[in-house]
HTML snippet that shows the backbone in 3Dmol.js (N, CA, C, O; Angstrom):
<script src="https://3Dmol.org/build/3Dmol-min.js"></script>
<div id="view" style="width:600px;height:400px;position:relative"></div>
<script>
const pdb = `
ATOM      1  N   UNK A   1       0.834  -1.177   0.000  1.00  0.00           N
ATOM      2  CA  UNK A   1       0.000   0.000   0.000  1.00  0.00           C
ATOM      3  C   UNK A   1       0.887   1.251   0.000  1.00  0.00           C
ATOM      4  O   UNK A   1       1.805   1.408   0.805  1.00  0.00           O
ATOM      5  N   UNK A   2       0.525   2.205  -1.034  1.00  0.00           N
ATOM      6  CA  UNK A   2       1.205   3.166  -1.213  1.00  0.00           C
ATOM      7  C   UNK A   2       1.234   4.310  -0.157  1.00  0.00           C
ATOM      8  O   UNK A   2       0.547   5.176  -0.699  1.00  0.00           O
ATOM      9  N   UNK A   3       1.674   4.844   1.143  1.00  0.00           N
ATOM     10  CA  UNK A   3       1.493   5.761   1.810  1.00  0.00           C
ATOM     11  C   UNK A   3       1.669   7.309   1.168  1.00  0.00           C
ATOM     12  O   UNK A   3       2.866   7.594   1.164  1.00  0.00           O
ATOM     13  N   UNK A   4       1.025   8.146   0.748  1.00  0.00           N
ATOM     14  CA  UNK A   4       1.192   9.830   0.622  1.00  0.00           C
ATOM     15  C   UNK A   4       1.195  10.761   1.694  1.00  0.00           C
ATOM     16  O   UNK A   4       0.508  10.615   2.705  1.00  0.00           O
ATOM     17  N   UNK A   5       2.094  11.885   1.450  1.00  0.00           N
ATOM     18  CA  UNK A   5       2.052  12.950   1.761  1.00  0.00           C
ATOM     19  C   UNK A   5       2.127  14.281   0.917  1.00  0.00           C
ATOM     20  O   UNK A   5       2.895  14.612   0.014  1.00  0.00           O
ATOM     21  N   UNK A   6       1.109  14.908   1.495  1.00  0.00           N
ATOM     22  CA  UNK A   6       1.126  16.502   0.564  1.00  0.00           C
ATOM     23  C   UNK A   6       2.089  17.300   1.335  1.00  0.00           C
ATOM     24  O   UNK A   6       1.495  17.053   2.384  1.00  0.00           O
ATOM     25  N   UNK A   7       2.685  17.755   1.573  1.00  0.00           N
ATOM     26  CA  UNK A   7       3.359  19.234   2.413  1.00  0.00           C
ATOM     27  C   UNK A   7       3.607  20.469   1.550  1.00  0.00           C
ATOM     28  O   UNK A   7       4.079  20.630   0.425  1.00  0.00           O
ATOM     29  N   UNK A   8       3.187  21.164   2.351  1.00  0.00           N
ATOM     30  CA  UNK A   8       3.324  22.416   2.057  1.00  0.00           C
ATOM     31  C   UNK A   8       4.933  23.133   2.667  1.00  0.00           C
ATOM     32  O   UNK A   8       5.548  23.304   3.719  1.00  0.00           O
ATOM     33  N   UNK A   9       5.046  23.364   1.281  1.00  0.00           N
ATOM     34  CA  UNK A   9       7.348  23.680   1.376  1.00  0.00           C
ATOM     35  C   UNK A   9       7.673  24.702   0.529  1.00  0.00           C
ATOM     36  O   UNK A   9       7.636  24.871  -0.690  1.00  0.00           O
ATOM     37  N   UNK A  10       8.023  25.388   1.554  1.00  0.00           N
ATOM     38  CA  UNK A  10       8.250  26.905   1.037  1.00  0.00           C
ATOM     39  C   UNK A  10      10.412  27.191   0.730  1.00  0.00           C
ATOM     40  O   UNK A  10      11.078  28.185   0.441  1.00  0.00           O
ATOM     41  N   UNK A  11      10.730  25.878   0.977  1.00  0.00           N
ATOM     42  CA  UNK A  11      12.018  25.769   1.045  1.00  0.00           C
ATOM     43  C   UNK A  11      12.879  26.237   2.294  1.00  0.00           C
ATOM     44  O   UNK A  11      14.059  25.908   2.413  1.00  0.00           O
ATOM     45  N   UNK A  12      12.338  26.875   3.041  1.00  0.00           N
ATOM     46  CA  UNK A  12      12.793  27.821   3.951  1.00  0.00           C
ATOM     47  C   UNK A  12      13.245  26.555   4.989  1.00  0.00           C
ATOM     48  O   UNK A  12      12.630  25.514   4.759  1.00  0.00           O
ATOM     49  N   UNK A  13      14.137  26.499   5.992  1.00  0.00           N
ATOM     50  CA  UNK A  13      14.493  25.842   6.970  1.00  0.00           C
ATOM     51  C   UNK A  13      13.396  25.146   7.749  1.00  0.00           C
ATOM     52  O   UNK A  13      13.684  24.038   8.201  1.00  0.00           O
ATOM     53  N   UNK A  14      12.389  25.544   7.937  1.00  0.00           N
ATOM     54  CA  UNK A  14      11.393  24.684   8.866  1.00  0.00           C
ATOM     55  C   UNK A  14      10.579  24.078   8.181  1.00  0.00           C
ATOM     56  O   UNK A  14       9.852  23.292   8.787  1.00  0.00           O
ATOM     57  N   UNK A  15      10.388  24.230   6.571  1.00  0.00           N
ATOM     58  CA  UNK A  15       9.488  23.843   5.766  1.00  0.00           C
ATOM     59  C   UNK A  15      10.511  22.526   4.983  1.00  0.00           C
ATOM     60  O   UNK A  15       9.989  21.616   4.339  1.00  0.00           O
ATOM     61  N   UNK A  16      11.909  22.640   5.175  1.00  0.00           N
ATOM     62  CA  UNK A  16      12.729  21.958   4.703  1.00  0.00           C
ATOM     63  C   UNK A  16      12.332  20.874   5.724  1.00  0.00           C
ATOM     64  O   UNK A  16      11.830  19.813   5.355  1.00  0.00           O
ATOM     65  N   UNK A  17      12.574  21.171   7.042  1.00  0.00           N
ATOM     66  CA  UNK A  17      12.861  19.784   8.142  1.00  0.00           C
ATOM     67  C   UNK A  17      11.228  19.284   7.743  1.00  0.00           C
ATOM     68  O   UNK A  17      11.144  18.425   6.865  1.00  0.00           O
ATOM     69  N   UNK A  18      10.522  19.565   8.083  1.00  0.00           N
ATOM     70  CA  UNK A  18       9.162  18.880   7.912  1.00  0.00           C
ATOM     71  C   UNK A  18       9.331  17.932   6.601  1.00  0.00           C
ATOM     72  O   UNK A  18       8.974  16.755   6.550  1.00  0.00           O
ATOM     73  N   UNK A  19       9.851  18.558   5.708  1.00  0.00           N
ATOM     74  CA  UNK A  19      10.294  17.198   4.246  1.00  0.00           C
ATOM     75  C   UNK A  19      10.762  16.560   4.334  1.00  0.00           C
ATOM     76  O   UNK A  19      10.287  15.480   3.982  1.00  0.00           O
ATOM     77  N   UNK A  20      12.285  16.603   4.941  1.00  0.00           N
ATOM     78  CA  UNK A  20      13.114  15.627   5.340  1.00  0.00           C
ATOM     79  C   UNK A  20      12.186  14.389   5.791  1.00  0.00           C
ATOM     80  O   UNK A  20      12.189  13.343   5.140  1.00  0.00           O
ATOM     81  N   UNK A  21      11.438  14.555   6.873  1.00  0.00           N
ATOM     82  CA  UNK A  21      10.639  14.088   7.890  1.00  0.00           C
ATOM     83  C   UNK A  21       9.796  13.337   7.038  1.00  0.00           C
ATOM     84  O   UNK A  21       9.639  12.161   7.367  1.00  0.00           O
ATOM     85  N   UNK A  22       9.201  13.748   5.994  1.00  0.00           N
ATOM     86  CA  UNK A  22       7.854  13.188   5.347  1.00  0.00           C
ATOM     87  C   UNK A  22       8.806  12.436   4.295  1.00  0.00           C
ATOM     88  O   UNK A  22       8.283  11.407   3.868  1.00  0.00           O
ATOM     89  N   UNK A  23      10.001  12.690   3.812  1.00  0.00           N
ATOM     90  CA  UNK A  23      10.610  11.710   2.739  1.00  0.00           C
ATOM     91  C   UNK A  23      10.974  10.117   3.404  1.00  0.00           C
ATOM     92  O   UNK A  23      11.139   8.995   2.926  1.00  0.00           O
ATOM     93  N   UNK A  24      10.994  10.707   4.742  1.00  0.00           N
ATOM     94  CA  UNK A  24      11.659   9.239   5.751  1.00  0.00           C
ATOM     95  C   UNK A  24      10.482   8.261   6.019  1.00  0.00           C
ATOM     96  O   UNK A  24      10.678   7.093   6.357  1.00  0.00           O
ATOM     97  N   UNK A  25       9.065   8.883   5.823  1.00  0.00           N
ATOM     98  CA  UNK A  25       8.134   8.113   6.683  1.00  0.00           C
ATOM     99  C   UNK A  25       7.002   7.504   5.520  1.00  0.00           C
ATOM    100  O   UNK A  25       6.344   6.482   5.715  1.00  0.00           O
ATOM    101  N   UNK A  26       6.908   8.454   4.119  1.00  0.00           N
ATOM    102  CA  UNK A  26       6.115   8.179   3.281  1.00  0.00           C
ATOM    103  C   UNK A  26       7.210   7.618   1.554  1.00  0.00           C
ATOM    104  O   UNK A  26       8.276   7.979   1.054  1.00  0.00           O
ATOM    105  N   UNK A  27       5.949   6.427   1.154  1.00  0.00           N
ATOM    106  CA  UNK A  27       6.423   6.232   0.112  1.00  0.00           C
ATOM    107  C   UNK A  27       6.432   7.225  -1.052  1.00  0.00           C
ATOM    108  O   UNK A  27       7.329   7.112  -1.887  1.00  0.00           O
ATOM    109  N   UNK A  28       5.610   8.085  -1.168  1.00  0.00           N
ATOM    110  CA  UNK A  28       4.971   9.024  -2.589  1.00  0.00           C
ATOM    111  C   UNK A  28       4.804  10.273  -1.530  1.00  0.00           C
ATOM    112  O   UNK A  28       4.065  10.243  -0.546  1.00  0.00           O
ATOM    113  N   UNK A  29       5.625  11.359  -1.920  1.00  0.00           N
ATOM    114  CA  UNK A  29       5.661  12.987  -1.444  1.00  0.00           C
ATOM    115  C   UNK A  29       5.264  13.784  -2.402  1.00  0.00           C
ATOM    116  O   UNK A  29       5.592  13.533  -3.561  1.00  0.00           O
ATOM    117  N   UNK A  30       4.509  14.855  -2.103  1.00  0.00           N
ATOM    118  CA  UNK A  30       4.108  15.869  -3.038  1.00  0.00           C
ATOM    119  C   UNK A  30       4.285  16.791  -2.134  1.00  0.00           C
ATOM    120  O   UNK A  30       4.066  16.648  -0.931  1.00  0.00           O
ATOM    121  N   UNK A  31       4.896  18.278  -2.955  1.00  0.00           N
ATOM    122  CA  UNK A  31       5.116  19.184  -2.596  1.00  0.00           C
ATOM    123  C   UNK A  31       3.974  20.689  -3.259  1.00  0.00           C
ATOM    124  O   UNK A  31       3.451  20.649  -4.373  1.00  0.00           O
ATOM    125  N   UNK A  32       3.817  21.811  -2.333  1.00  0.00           N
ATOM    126  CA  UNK A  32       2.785  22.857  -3.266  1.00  0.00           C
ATOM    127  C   UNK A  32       3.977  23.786  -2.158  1.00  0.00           C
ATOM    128  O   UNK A  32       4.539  23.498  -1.102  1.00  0.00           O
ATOM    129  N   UNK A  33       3.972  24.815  -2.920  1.00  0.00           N
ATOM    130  CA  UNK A  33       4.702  26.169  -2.868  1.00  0.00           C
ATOM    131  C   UNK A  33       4.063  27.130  -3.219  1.00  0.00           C
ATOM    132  O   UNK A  33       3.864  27.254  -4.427  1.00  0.00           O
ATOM    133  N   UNK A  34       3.516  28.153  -2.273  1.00  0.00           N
ATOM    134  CA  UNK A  34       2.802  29.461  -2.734  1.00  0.00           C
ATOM    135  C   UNK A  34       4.125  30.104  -3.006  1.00  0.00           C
ATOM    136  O   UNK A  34       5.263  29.934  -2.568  1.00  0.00           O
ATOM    137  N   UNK A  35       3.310  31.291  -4.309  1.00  0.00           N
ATOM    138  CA  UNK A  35       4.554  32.314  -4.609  1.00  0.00           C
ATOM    139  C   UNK A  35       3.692  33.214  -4.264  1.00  0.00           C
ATOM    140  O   UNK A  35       2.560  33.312  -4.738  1.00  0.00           O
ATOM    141  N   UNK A  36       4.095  33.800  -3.565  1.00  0.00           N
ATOM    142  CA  UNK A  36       3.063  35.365  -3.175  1.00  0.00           C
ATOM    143  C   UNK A  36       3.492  36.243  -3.842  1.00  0.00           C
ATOM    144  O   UNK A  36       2.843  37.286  -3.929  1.00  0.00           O
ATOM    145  N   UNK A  37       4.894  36.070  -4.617  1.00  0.00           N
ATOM    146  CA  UNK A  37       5.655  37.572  -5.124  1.00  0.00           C
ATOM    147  C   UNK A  37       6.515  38.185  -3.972  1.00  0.00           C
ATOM    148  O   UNK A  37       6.826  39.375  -4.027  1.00  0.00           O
ATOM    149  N   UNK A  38       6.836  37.530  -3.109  1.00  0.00           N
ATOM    150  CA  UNK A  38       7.455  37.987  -1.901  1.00  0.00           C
ATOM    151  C   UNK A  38       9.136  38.402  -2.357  1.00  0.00           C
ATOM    152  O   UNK A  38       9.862  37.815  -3.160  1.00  0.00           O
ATOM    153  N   UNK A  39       9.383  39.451  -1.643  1.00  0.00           N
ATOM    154  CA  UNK A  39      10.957  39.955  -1.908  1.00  0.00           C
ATOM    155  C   UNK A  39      12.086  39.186  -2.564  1.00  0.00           C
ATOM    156  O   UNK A  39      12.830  39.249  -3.542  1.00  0.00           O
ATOM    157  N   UNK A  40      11.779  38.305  -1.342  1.00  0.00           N
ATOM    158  CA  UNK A  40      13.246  37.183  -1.520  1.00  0.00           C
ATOM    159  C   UNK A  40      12.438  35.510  -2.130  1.00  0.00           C
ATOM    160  O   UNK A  40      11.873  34.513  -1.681  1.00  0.00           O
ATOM    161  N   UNK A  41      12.840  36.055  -3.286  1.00  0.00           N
ATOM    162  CA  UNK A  41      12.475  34.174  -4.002  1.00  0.00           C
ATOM    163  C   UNK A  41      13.281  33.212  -3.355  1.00  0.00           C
ATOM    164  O   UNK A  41      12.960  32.101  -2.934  1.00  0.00           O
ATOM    165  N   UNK A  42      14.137  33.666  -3.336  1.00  0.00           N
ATOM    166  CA  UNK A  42      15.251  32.802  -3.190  1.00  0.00           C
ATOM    167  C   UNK A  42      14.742  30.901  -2.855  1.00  0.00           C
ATOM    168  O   UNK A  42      15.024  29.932  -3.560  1.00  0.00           O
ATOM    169  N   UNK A  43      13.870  30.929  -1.438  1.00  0.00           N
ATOM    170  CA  UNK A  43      13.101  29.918  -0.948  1.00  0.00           C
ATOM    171  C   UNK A  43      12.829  28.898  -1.957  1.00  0.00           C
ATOM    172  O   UNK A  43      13.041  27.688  -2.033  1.00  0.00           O
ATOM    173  N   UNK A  44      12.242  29.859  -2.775  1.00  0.00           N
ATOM    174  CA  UNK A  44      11.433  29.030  -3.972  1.00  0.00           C
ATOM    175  C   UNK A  44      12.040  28.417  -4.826  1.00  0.00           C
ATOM    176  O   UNK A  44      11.440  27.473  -5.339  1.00  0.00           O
ATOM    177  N   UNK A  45      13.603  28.759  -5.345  1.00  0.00           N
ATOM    178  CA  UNK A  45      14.501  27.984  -6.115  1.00  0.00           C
ATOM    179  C   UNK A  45      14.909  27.160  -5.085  1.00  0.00           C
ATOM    180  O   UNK A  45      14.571  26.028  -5.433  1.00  0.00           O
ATOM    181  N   UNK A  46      15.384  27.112  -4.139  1.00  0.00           N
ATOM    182  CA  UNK A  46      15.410  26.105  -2.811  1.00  0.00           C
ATOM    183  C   UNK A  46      14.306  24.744  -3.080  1.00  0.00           C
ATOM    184  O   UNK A  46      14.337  23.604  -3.542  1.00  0.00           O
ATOM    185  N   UNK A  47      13.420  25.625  -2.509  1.00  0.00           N
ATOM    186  CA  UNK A  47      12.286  23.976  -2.798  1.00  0.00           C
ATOM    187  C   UNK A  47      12.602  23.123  -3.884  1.00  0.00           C
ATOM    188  O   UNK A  47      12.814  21.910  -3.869  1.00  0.00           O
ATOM    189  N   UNK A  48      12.608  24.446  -5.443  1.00  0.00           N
ATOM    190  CA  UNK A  48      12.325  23.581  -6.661  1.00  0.00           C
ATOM    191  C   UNK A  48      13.734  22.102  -6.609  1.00  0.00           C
ATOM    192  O   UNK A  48      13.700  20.890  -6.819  1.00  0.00           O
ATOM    193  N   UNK A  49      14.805  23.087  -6.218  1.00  0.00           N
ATOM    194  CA  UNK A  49      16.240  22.093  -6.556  1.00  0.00           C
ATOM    195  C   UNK A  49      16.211  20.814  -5.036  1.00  0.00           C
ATOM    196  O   UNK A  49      16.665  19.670  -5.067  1.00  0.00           O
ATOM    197  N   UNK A  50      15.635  21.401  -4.023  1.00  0.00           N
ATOM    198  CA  UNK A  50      15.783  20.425  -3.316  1.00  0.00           C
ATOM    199  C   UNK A  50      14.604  19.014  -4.052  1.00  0.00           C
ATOM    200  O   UNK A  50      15.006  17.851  -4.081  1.00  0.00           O
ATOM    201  N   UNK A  51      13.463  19.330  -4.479  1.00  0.00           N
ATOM    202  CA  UNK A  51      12.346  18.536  -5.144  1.00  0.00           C
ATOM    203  C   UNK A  51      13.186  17.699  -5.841  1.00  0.00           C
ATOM    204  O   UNK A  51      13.472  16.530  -5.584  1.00  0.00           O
ATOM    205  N   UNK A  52      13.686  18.641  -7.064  1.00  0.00           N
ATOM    206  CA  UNK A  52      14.335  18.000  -8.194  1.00  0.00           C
ATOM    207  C   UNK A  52      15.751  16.916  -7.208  1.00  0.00           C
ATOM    208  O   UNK A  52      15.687  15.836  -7.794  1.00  0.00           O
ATOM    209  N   UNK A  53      16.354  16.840  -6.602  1.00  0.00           N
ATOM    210  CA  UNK A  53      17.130  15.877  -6.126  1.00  0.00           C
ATOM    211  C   UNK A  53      16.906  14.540  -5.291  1.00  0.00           C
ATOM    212  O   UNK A  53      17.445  13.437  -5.192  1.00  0.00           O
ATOM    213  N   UNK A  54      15.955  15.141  -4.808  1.00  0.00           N
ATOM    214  CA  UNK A  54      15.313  13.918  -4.320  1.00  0.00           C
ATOM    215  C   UNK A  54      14.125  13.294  -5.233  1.00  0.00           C
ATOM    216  O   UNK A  54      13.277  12.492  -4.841  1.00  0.00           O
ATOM    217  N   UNK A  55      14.254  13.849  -6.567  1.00  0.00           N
ATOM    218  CA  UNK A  55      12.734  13.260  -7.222  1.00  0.00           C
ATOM    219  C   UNK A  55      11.092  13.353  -6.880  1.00  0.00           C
ATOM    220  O   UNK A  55      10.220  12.525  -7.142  1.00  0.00           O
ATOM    221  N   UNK A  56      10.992  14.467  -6.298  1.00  0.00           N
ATOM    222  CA  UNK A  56       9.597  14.047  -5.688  1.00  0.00           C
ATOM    223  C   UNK A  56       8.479  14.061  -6.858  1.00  0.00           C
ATOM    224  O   UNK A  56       8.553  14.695  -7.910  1.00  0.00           O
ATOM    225  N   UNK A  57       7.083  12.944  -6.296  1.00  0.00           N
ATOM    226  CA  UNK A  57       6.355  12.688  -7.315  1.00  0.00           C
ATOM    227  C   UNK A  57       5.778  14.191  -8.458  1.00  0.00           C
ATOM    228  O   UNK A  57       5.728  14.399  -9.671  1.00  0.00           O
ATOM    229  N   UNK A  58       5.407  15.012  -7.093  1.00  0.00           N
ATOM    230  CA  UNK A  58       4.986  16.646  -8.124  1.00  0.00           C
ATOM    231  C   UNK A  58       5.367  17.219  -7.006  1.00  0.00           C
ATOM    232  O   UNK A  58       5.305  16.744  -5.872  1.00  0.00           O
ATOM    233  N   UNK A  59       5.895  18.589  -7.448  1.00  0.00           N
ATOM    234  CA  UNK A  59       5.739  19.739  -7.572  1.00  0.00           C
ATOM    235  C   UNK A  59       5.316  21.113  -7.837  1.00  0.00           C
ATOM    236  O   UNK A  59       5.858  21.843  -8.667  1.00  0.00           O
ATOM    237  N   UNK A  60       4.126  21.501  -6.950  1.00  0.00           N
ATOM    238  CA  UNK A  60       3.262  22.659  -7.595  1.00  0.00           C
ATOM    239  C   UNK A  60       3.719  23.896  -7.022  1.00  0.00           C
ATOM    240  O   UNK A  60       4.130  24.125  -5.884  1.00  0.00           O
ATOM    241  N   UNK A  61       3.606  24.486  -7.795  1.00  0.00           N
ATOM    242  CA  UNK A  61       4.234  26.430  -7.025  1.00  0.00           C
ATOM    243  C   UNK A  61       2.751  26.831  -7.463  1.00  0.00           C
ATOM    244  O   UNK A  61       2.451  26.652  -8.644  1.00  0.00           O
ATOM    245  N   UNK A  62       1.832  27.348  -6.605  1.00  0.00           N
ATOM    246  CA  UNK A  62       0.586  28.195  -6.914  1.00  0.00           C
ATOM    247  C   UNK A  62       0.835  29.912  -6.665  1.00  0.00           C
ATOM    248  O   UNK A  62       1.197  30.465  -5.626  1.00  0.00           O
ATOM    249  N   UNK A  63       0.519  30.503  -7.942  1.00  0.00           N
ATOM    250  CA  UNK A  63       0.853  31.571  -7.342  1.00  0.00           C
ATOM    251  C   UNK A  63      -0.334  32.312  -7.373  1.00  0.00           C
ATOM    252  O   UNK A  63      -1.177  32.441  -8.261  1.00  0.00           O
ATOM    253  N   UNK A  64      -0.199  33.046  -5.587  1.00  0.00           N
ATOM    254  CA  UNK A  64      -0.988  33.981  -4.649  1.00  0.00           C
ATOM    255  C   UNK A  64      -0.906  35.126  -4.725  1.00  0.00           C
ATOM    256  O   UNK A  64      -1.604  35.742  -3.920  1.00  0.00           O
ATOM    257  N   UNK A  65      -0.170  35.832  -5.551  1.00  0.00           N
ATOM    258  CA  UNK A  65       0.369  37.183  -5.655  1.00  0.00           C
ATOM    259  C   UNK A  65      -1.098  37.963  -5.540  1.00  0.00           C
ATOM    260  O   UNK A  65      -1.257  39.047  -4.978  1.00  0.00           O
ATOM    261  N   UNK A  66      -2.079  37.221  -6.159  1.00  0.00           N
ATOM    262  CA  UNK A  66      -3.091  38.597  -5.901  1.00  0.00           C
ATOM    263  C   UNK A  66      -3.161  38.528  -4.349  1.00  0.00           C
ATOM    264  O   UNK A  66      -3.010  39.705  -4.023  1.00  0.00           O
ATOM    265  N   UNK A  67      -3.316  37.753  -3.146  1.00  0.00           N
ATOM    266  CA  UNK A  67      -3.160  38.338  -1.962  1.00  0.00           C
ATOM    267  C   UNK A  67      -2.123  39.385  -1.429  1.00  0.00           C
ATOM    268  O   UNK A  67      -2.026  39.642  -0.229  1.00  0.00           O
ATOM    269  N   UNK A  68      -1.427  39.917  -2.306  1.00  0.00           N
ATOM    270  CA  UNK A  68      -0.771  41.257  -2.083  1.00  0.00           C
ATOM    271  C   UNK A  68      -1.860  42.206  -2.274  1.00  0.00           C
ATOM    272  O   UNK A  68      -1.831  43.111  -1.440  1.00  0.00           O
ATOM    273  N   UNK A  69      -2.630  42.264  -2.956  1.00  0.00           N
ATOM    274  CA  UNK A  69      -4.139  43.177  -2.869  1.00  0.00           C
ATOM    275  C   UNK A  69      -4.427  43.524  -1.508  1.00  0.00           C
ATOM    276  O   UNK A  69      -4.370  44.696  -1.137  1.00  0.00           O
ATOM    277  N   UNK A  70      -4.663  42.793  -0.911  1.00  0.00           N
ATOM    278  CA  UNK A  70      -5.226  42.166   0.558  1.00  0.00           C
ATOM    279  C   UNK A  70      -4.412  42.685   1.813  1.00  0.00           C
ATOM    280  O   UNK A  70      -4.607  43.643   2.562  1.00  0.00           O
ATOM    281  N   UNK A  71      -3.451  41.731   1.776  1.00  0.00           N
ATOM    282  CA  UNK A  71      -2.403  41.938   3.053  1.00  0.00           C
ATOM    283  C   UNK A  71      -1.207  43.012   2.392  1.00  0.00           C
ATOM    284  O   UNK A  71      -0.429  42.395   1.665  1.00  0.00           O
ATOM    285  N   UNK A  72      -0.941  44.328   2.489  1.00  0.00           N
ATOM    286  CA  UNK A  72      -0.035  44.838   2.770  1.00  0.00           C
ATOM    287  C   UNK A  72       1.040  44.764   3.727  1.00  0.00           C
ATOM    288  O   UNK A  72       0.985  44.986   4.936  1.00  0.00           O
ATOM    289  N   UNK A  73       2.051  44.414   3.002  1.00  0.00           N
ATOM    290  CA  UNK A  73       3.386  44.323   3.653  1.00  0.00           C
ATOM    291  C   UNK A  73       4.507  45.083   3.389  1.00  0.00           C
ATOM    292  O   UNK A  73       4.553  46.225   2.931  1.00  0.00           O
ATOM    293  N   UNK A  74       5.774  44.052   3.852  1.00  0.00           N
ATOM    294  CA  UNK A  74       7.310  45.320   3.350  1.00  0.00           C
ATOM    295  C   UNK A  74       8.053  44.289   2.600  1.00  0.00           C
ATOM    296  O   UNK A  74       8.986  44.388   1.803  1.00  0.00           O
ATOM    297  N   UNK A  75       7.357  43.207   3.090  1.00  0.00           N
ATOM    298  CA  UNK A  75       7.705  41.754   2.430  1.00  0.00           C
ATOM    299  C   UNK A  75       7.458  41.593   0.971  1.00  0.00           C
ATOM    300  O   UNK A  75       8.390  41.131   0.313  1.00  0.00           O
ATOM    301  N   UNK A  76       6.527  41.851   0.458  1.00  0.00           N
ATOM    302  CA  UNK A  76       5.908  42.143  -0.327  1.00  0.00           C
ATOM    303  C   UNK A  76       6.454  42.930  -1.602  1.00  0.00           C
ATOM    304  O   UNK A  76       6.963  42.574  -2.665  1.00  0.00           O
ATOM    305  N   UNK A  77       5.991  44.645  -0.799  1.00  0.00           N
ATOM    306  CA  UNK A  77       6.014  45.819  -1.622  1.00  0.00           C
ATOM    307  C   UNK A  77       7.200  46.089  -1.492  1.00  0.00           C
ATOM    308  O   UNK A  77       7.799  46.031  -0.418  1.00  0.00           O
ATOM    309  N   UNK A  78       7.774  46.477  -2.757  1.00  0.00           N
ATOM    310  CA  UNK A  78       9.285  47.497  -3.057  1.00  0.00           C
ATOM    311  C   UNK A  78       8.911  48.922  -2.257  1.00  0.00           C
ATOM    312  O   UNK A  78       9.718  49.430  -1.479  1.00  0.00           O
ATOM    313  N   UNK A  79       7.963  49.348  -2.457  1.00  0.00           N
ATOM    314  CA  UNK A  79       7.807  50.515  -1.757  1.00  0.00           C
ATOM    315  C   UNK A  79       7.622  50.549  -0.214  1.00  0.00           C
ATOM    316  O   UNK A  79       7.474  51.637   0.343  1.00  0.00           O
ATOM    317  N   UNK A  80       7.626  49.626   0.346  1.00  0.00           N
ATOM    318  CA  UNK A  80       7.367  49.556   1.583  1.00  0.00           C
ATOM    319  C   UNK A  80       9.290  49.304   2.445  1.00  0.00           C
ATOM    320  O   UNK A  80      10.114  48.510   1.990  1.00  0.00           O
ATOM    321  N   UNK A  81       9.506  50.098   3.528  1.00  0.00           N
ATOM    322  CA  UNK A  81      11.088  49.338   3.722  1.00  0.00           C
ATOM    323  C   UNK A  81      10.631  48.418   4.825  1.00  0.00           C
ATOM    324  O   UNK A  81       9.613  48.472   5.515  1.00  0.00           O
ATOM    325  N   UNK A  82      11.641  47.552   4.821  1.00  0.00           N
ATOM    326  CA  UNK A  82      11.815  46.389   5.907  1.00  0.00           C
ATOM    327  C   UNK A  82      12.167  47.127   6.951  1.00  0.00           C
ATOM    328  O   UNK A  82      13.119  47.866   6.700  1.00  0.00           O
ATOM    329  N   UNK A  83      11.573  47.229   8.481  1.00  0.00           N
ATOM    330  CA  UNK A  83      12.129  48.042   9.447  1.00  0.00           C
ATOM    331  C   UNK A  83      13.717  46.822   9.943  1.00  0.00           C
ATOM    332  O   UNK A  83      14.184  45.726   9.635  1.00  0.00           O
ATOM    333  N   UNK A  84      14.023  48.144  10.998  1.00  0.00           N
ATOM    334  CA  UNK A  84      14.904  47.241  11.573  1.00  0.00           C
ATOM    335  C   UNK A  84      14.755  47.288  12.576  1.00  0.00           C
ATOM    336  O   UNK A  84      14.329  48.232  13.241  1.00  0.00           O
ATOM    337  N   UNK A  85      15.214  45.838  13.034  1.00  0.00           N
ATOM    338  CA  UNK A  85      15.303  45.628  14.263  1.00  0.00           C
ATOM    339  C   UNK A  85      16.547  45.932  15.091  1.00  0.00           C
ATOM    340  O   UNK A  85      17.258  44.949  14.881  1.00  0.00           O
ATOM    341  N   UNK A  86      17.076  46.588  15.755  1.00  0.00           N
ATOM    342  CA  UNK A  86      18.488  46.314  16.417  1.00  0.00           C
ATOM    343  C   UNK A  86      18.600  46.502  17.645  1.00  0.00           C
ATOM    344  O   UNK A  86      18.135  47.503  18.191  1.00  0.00           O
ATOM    345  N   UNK A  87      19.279  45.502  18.316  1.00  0.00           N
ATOM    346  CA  UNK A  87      19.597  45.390  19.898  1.00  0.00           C
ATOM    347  C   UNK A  87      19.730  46.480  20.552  1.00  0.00           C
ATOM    348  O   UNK A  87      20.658  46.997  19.931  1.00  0.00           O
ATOM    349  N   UNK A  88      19.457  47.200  21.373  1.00  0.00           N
ATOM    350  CA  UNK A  88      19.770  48.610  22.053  1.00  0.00           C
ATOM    351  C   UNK A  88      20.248  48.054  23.459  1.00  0.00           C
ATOM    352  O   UNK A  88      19.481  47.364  24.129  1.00  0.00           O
ATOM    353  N   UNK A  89      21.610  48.385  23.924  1.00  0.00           N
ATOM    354  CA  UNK A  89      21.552  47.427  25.211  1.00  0.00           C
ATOM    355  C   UNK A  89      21.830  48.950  26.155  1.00  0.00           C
ATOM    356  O   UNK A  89      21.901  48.910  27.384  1.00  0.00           O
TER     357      UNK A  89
END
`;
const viewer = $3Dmol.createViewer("view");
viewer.addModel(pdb, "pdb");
viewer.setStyle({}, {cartoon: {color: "spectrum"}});
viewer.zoomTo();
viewer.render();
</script>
């Protein structure tokens, strides 16, 4: 009997360990990746190449970008800056 998992993997470090996790326990993995249009893709070539090495059955990137309509961010918008955070001791 074939066991599946869907996860949702944004490539990012915690979305990575959760795969790891689901490649160890299930026979057939599928992966979905929102693209919101967010600043840093970077994640998203992450997922795709980590997918592609381990073979997984699919790979979907859905892209959400119209929820930039919606949720305003800095994440997001070029026009918006990323604040900073910095230690004040």
């Amino acid at each position: 009997m074939t066991q599946r998992a869907v996860i949702v993997f944004s490539g990012g470090q915690n979305s990575t360990t959760c795969f790891i996790q689901a490649i160890k326990q299930y026979n057939e993995v599928h992966c979905i990746t929102f693209n919101y249009t967010q600043r840093h893709s970077a994640e998203i070539v992450a997922a795709q190449k980590i997918c592609q090495h381990f073979n997984i059955a699919a790979h979907k990137i859905l892209d959400v970008g119209l929820l930039n309509e919606l949720a305003i961010s800095s994440l997001t918008r070029d026009n918006i800056p990323i604040p900073s955070y910095e230690k004040k001791y």
